[in-house]
C-alpha positions as CSV (number, residue, x, y, z in Angstrom):
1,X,9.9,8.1,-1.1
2,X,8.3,8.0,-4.6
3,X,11.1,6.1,-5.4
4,X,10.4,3.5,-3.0
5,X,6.7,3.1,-3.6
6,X,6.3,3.6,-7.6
7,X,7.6,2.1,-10.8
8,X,8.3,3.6,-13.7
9,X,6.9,2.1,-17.0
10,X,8.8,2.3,-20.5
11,X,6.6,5.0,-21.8
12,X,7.7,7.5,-19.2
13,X,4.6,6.8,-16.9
14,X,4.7,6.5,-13.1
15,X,2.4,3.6,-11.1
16,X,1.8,3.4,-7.2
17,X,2.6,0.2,-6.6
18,X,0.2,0.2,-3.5
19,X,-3.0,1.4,-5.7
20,X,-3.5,1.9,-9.3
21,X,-2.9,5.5,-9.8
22,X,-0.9,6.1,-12.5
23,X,0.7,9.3,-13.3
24,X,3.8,11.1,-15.4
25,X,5.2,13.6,-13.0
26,X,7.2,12.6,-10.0
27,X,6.2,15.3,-8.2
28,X,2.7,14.3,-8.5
29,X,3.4,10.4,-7.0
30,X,4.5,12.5,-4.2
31,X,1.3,14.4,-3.9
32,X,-0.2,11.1,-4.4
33,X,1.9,9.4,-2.0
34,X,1.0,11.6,0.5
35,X,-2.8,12.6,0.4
36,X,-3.9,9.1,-0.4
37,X,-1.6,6.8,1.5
38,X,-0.4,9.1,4.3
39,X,3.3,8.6,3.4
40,X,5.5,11.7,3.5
41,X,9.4,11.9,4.1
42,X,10.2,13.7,7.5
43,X,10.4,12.9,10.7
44,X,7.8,11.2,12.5
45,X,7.0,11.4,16.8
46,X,7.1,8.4,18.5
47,X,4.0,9.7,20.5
48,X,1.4,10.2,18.1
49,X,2.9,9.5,14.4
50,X,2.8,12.9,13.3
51,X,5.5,13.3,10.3
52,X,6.8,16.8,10.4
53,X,9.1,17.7,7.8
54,X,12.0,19.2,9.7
55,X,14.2,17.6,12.8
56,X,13.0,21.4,13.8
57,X,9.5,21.0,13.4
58,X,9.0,17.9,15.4
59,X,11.2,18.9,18.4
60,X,8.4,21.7,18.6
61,X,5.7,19.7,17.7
62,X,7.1,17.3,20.9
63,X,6.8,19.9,23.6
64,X,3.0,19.9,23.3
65,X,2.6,16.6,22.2
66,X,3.9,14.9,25.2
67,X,3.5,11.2,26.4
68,X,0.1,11.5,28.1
69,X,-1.6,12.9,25.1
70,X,-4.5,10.7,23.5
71,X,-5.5,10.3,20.1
């Protein structure tokens, strides 16, 4: 995911390509990615677009989010 949304500059800096945050951890583009942006990796329901980050987690999540929920 950070990968696929940031670019890494010469000097070891890291820029969201979708804002202008600019940081020099990856792990903190992920942080980033996900707080400010809403983009996580996972697995997302096709009901209400919940990522969950485990094929676990959203087949548990998906037997109380069913199709007649509203959001």
């Amino acid at each position: 995911m950070v990968a696929a949304y940031s670019s890494r500059a010469g000097d070891g800096r890291i820029s969201c390509t979708l804002c202008s945050h600019v940081t020099h951890k990856a792990y903190n583009m992920r942080v980033h990615l996900e707080g400010k942006h809403k983009l996580s990796s996972g697995y997302s329901c096709d009901t209400c677009q919940v990522v969950k980050s485990t094929s676990h987690l959203l087949h548990q999540h998906k037997k109380v989010c069913g199709p007649n929920m509203s959001y």
